[in-house]
N, C-alpha and C positions, 0 to 999 in steps of 0.2 A: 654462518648464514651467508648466503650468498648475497653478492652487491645489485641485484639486478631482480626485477618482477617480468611476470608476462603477460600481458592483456589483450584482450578482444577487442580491438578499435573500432568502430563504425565507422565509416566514411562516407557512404553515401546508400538511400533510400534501395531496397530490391538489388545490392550489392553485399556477396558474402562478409561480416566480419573476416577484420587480418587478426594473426598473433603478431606483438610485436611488444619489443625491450625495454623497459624504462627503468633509469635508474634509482634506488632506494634513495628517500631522503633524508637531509639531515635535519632535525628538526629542531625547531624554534621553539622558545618555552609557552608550555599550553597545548603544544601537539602532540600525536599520538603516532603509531606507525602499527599496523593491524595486519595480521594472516589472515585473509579470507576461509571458513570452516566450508558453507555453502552458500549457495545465491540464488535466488528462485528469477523465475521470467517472470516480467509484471506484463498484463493486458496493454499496458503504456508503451512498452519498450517494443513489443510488438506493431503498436498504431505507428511509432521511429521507424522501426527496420523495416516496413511495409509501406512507408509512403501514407500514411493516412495522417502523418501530425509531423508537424519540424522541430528539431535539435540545431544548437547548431554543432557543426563539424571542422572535423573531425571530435571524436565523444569514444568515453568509457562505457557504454550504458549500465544499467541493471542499477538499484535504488532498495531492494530486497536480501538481504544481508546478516549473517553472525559472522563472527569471529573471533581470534583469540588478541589479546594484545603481547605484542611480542616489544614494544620499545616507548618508552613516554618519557615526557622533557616536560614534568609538574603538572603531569594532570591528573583532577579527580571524575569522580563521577557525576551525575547531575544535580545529585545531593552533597556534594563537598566532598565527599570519602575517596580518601588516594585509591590507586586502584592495582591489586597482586600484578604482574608481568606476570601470561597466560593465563589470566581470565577470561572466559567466556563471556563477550558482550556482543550488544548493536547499539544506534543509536539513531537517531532526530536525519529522517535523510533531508532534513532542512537546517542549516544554520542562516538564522535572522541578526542582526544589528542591535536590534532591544532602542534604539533611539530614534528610527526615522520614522513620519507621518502616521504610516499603517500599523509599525510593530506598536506606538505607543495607542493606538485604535484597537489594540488586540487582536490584528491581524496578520500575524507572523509569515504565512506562507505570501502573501502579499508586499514583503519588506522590498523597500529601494535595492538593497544591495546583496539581495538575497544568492547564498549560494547551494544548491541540489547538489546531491550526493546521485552520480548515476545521471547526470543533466549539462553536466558544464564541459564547454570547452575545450580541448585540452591545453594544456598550459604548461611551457618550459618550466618554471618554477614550480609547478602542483601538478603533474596528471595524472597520478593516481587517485577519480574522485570517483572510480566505479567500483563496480560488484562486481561484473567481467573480468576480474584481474585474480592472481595471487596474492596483492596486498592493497590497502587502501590505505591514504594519509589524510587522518583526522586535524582539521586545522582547529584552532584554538576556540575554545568555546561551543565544541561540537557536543549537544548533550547525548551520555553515555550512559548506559543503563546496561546491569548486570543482568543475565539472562538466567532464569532459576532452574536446578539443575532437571527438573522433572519434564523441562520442554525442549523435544528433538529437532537438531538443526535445521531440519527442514521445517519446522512448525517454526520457530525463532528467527527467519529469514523472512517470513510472510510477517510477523508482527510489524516489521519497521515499515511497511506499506499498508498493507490491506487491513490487517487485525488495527490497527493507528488510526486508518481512513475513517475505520465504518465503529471506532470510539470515539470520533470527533463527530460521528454525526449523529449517534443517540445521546451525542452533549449537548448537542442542540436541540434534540426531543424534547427534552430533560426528562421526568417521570415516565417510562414505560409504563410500571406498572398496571396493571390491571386494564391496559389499551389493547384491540382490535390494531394487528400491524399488517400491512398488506407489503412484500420485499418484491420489487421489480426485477427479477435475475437472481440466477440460482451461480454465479459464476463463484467467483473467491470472495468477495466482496459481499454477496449475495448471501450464499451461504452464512457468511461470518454474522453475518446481520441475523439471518434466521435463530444464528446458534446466540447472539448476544442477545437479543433481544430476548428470549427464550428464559434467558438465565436472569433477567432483570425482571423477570416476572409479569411478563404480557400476557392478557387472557389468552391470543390467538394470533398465531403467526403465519400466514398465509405466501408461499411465495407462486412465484407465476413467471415461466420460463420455456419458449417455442420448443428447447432442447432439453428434450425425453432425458438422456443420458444425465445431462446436468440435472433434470427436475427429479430424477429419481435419489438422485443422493439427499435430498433434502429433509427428508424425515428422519436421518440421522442424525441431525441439526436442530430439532425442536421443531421443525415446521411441518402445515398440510398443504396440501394440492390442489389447488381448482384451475379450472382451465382457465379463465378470466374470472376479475372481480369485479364484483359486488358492490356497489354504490353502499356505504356506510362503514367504512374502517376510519378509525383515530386518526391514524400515523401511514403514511405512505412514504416509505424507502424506496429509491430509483439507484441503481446500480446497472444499468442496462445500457445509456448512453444511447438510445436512440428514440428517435421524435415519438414513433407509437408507443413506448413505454412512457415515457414523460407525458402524455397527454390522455393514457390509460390511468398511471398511475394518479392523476389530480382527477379522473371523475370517478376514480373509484374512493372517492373521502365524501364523509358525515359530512352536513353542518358545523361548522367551529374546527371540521380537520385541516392535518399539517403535512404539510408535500415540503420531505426533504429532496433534493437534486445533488446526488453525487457522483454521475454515471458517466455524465458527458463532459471525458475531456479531451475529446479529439474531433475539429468540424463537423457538424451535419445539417439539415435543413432544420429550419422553425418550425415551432409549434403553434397550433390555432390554440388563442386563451381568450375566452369570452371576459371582459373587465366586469362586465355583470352578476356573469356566475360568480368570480372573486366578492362582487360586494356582498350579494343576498346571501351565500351562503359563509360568509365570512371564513374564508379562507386563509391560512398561510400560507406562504411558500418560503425554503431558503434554501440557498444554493451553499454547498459545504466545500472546499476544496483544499485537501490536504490535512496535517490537524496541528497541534500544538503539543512539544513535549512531554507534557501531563499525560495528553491521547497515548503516547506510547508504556509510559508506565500506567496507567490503566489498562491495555490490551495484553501488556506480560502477567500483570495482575491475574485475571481473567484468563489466561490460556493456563498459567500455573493451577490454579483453585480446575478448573474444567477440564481438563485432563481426563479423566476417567469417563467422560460424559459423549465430549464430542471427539470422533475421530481426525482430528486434522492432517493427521502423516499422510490421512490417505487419498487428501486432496490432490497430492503431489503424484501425477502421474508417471512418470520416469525418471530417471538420472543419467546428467550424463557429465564427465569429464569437460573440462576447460577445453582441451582439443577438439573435443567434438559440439563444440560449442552451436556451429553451421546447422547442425545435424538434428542440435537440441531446438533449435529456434522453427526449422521446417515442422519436427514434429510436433511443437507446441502450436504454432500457425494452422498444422491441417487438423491436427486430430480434437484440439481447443478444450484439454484437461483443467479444472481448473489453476494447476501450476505443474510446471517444470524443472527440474531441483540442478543446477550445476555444481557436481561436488569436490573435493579438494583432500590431497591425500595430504 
């Protein structure tokens, strides 16, 4: 095995990704050392390389991930169980602390000293913390979960993000069933939501999406088509991350309905929220961002069992090689599929 990885650095906003060298590390007990299989583009990593959200820099990006493990120094998986050398995994693109203010509030993605996989820094001691690379170095305590074999690496790279996202946010639902859902965006997110939802047994899954392209793929997903909604759905899903959808999405809810917000995580302007409407109609709202370990072994859960149901492979618009990384990002940018697969021989 060679002593050396190659990854796609970001350096700055509307500036091509470099390739460049970093050395394999030696690992400390608890850590992992991973071959990247493949790595999807997240809508996130695009809001980075476009100037629309800050990183800081220099950064690995990508957060969207399988692999195999090729080297471990005592570690198991998120269940205790050691783990074969070359096994098929992903894992938690969040390691939390489990001790400071938030993680003991149950807010993991929120920890003091939280480290992002695909987000951080880079760092002479640790830079391998992206999906952009050939390997990634799993530091201690990273939860690792075994990928089952029935789901394709490009469906198994979206789980550690998107598929994770939008099970941390029907855990906040909680009971779909038998609920009127109304999904703000047909994107990755979007979709997933049509298709979870779907499968957790909502009477009616409604999504609502400007782009034709995206809105057509939706009724492979469990979902119907209107052009705008309807004042009286349960459950309102926002995936869209912009102010007309977030202020569509809360007047198209019932009396007693729940406006989930997990769309906007990159600036935009406010929204108008009458504090009236909120009382008379007693409203909820919560805002979901990121999920919690459990979210990921639920989301494999769920793509293993649905397999046969919903298409995901075919979310994945193109592939392309680590070299053509530049090339991968323009096309994901202009032609806005709902994902971009960078693959690894």
């Amino acid at each position: 095995m060679s002593s050396h990885s190659t990854a796609a650095v970001f350096h700055s906003s509307h500036q091509p990704l470099t390739l460049e060298h970093f050395q394999l590390p030696t690992l400390a007990q608890g850590e992992a050392l991973v071959r990247i299989r493949c790595a999807t583009i997240c809508g996130s990593d695009l809001h980075t390389i476009f100037g629309r959200r800050a990183e800081p820099t220099p950064c690995i990006l990508g957060h969207e991930m399988v692999a195999n493990l090729i080297e471990a120094n005592q570690v198991t998986d998120y269940y205790g169980n050691p783990i074969p050398l070359g096994t098929r995994i992903t894992w938690s693109m969040l390691l939390s602390c489990n001790h400071c203010f938030f993680c003991k509030l149950g807010l993991p993605s929120k920890c003091e000293q939280i480290f992002k996989f695909g987000h951080q820094q880079l760092a002479s001691h640790h830079p391998l913390s992206g999906a952009f690379a050939e390997h990634c170095h799993l530091p201690s305590g990273t939860a690792i979960f075994l990928v089952p074999d029935n789901i394709p690496d490009e469906v198994a790279a979206c789980a550690n993000c998107a598929t994770s996202t939008v099970a941390a946010v029907l855990r906040h639902a909680g009971l779909v069933s038998g609920l009127n859902v109304v999904v703000m965006g047909a994107g990755m997110l979007g979709l997933t939501a049509c298709a979870m939802a779907s499968w957790a047994g909502a009477a009616s899954v409604v999504v609502i999406d400007p782009n034709h392209h995206r809105l057509a793929l939706a009724p492979q997903f469990g979902a119907t088509l209107e052009n705008k909604p309807n004042p009286g759905f349960d459950l309102a899903l926002e995936f869209a991350g912009t102010p007309q959808a977030c202020e569509q999405a809360l007047n198209s809810l019932r009396p007693g309905g729940h406006l989930i917000l997990a769309g906007s995580v990159s600036p935009s302007a406010p929204i108008q929220i009458s504090p009236e409407f909120i009382v008379r109609r007693m409203l909820r709202i919560t805002g979901v961002y990121n999920y919690k370990p459990e979210d990921l072994a639920t989301a494999l859960h769920f793509l293993a069992q649905s397999q046969h149901r919903f298409p995901f492979a075919s979310l994945v618009g193109q592939r392309f090689t680590l070299a053509e990384i530049n090339t991968a990002i323009a096309f994901a940018e202009r032609e806005r599929p709902p994902r971009v697969a960078i693959t690894f021989s």
